[in-house]
C-alpha positions as CSV (number, residue, x, y, z in Angstrom):
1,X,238.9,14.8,102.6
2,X,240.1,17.8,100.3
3,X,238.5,21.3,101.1
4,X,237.1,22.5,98.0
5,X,236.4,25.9,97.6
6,X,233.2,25.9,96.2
7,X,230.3,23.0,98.0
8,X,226.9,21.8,96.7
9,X,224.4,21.1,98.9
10,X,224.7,17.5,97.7
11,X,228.2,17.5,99.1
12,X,227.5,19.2,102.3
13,X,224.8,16.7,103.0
14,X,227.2,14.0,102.4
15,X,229.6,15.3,104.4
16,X,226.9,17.0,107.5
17,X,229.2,15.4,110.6
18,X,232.8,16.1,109.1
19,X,232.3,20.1,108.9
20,X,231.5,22.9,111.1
21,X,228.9,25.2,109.6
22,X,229.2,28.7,109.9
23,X,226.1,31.4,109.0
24,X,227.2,34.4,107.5
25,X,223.7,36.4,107.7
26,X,224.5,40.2,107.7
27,X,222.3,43.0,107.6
28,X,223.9,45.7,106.4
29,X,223.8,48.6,109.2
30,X,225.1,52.2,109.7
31,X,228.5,53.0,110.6
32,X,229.2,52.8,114.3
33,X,231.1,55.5,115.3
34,X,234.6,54.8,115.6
35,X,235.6,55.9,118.9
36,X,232.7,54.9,120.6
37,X,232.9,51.7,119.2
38,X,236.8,51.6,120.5
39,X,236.0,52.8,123.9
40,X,233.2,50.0,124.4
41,X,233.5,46.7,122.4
42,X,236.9,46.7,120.7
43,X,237.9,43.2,121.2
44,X,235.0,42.8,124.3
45,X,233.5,40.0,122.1
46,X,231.4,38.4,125.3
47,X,229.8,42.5,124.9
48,X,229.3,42.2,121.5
49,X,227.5,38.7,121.4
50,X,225.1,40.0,123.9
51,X,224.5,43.4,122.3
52,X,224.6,42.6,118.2
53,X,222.7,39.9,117.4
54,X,220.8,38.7,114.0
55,X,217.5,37.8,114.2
56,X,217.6,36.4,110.6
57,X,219.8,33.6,111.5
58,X,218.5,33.3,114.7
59,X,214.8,32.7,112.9
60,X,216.4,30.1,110.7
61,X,219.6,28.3,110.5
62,X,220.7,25.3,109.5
63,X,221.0,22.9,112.2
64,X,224.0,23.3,114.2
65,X,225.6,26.6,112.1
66,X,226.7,28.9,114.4
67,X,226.5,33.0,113.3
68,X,229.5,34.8,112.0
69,X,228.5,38.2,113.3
70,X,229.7,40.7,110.8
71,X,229.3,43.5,112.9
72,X,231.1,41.5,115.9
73,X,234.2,39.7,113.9
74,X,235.0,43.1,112.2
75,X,236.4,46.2,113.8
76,X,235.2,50.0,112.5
77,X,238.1,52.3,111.7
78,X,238.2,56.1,109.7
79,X,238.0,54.9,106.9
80,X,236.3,51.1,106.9
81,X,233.3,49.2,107.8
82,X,234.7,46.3,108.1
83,X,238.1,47.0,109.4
84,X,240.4,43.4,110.3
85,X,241.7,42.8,114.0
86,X,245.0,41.8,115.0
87,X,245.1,38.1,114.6
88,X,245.7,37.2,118.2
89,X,242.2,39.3,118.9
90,X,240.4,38.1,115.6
91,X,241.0,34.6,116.8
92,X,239.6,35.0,120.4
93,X,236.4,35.6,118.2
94,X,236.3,32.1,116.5
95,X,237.3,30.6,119.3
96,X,233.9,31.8,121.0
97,X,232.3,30.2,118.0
98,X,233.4,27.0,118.7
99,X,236.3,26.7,115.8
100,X,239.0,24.3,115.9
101,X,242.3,24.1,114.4
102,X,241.2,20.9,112.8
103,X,238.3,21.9,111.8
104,X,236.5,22.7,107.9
105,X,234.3,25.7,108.1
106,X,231.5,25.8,105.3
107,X,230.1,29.3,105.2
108,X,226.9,30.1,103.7
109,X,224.7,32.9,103.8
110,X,221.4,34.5,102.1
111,X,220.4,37.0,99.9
112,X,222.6,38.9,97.0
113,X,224.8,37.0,94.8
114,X,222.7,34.0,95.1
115,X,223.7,33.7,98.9
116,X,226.9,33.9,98.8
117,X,228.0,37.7,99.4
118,X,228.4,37.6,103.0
119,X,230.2,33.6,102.9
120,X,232.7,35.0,100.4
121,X,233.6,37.8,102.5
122,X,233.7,35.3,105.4
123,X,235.8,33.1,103.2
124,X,238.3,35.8,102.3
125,X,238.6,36.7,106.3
126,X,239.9,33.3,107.3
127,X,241.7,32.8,104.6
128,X,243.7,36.5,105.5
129,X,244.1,34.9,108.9
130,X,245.9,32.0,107.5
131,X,243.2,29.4,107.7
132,X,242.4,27.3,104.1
133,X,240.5,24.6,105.5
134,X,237.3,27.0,104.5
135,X,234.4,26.4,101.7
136,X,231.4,28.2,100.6
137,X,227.6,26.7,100.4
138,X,226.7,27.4,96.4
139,X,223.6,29.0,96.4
140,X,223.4,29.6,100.4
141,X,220.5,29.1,102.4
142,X,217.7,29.2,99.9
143,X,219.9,26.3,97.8
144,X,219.7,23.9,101.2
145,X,216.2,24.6,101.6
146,X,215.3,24.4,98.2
147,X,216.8,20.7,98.6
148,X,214.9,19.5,101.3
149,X,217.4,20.8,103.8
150,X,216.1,20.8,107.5
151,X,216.4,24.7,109.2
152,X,216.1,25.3,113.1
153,X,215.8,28.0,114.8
154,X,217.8,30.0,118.2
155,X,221.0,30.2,119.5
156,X,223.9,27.0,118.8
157,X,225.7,26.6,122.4
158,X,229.3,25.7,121.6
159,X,232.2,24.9,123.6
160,X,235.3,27.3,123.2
161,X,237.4,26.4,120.6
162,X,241.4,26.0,119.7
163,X,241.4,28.6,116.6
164,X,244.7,30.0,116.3
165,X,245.2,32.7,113.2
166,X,248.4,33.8,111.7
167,X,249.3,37.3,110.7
168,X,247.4,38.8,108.3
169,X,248.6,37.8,105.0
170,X,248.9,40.5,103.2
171,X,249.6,38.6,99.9
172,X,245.4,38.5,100.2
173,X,245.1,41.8,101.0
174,X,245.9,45.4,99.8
175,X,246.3,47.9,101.7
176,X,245.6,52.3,100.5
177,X,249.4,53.0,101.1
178,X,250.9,49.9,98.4
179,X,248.6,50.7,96.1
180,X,250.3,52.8,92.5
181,X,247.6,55.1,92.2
182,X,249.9,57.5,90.4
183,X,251.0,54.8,88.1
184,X,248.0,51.8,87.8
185,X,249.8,50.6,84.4
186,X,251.8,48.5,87.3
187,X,248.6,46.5,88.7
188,X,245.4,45.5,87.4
189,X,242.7,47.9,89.4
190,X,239.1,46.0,89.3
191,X,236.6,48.1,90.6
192,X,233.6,45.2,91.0
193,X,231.1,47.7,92.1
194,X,227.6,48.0,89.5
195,X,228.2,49.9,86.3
196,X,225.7,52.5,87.1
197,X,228.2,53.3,90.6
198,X,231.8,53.0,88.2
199,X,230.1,55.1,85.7
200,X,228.5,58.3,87.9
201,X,224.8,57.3,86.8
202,X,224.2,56.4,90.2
203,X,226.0,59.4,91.6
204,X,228.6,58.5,94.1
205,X,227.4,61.3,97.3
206,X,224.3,59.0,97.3
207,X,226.7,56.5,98.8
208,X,229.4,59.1,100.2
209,X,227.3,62.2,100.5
210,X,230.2,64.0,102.9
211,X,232.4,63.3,99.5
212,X,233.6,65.8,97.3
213,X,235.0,63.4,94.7
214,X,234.9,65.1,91.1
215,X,234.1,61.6,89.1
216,X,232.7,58.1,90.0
217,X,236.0,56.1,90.0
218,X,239.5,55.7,89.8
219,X,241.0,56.7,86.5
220,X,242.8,53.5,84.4
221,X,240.7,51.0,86.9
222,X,238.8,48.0,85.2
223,X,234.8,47.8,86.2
224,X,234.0,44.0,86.4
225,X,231.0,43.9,88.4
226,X,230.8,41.1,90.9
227,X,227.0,40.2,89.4
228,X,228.8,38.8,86.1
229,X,230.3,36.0,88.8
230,X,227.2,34.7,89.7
231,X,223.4,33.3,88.3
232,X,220.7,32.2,90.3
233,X,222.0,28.8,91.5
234,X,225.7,30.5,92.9
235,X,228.8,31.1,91.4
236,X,229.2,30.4,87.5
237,X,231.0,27.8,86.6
238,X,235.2,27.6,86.2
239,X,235.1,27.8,82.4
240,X,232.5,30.9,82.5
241,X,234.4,32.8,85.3
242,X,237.8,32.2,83.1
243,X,235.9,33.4,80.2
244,X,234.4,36.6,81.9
245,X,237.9,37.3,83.0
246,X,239.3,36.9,79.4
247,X,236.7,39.1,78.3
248,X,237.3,41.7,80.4
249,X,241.0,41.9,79.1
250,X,242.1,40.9,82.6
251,X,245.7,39.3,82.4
252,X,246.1,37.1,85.6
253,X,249.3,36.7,85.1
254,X,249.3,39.9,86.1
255,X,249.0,41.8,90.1
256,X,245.0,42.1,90.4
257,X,243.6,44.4,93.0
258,X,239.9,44.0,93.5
259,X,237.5,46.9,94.8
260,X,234.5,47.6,95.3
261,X,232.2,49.9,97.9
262,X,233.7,48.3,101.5
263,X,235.7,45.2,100.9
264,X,232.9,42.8,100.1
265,X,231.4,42.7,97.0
266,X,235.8,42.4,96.1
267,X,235.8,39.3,98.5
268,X,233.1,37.6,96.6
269,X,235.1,38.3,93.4
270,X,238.2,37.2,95.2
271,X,236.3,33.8,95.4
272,X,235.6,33.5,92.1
273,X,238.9,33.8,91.1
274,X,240.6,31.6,93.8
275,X,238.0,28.6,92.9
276,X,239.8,29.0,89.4
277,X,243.2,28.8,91.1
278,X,243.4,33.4,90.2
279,X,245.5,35.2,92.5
280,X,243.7,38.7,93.7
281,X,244.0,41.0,96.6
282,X,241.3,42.6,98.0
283,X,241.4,46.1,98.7
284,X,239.6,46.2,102.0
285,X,239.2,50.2,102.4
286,X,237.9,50.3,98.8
287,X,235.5,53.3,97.4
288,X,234.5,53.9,100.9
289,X,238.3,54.6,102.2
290,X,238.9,56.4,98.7
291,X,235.8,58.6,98.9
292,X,236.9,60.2,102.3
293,X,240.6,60.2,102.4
294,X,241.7,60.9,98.9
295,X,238.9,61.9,97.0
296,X,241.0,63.7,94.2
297,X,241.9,60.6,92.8
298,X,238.3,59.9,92.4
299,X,237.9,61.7,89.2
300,X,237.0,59.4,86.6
301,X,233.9,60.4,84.7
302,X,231.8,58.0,82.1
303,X,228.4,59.8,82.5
């Protein structure tokens, strides 16, 4: 069985006893502070199961998906929401959720980008850690219903698993300190936040209030929202998502770094590119690292 990157809910039906589902229900929360967050729960994941939990998922699910707890799997740092472990703590995580070496993960989740905001960022984090055996649910949760899907409800009691990750491949990711900012003719910057944050009309202090940023985004950067990705069955098809990147004078030939407010909205872009065999990094710190730690080279203006 291959592992595509992209799943129906015809295929995942066919296919119900070969995967392990995954859940990738966030709600979107505050920043923790950092060194409280350090001092408690860094890497206590048996603390973190017990004190962060989603009552979305835990109200529905599909049967046997167990929750990837955004708030639990990621690590807050200065400048990040979603900062990445180490990989020999990141995989003490999935092992609590029951992966296996062997196994195929099919992430889905609910709400934007037709459900699958949260799976692609999911999708991207495995991948980082060196695991490809990983697929998306087109459509997420509201796709399987819609179907005739079955949906329980509670916890999923799983035994530990063998998960092993590698070290974070950094040929996926981009970090603030690679990154040309004095010379962006080098790379292809996407900013893939909405045109209304890239442009200033939705000024960026109501994000970053604490910033004093002159502009709305990085000078010579590309805006290619993550929306134009997407309709309301999933991700668009191969053919569209090559078309919206040709349109957007994106050369993929070419280095492409992909931001966008924290990390995810880039990581569902990422997906979109990698279904059509594109090779992207995803700047993880993003607008919200920018905004904070060099905010002077947040001074493009378009309104």
């Amino acid at each position: 069985m291959g592992h595509p990157d992209i799943v129906s809910v015809q295929w995942l039906k066919e296919h119900f006893k070969k995967v392990k589902i995954l859940d990738a229900t966030e709600t979107i929360k505050p920043m923790p502070n950092v060194d409280e967050f350090e001092a408690k729960y860094y890497g206590n994941f048996e603390l973190l199961q017990k004190d962060f939990v989603e009552d979305e998922y835990l109200k529905e699910h599909i049967p046997g998906a167990v929750h990837f707890n955004f708030d639990i799997a990621y690590c807050p740092t200065t400048f990040k929401r979603y900062g990445l472990y180490n990989a020999n703590i990141f995989e003490k995580y999935a092992q609590l959720l029951g992966i296996n070496q062997n196994d195929h993960l099919v992430i889905y989740s609910r709400g934007p980008l037709a459900g699958c905001l949260f799976a692609s960022r999911v999708y991207w984090t495995f991948k980082v850690y060196g695991f490809h055996k990983v697929s998306i649910l087109n459509g997420g949760l509201s796709a399987w219903k819609n179907d005739g899907g079955e949906v329980t409800s509670g916890e999923e009691h799983v035994p530990r698993g063998d998960f092993k990750a590698e070290s974070i491949n950094l040929e996926l990711l981009e970090r603030f300190e690679k990154i040309p900012f004095k010379n962006l003719d080098d790379v292809q910057f996407v900013d893939v936040r909405t045109p209304a944050q890239y442009c200033g009309e939705e000024p960026l202090t109501k994000t970053y209030p604490k910033s004093i940023a002159k502009g709305s985004h990085v000078p010579k950067s590309k805006n290619l929202p993550a929306g134009k990705f997407f309709d309301a069955n999933g991700f668009k098809s191969k053919d569209e998502i090559r078309r919206i990147v040709d349109d957007a004078g994106i050369k993929t030939s070419h280095p492409i770094i992909l931001s966008c407010n924290g990390g995810v909205q880039a990581s569902a872009v990422f997906a979109a590119l990698q279904h059509c065999g594109i090779l992207a990094k995803v700047y993880n710190g993003s607008m919200s690292e920018l905004a904070s730690r060099a905010p002077h080279l947040v001074n493009g203006r378009l309104h």
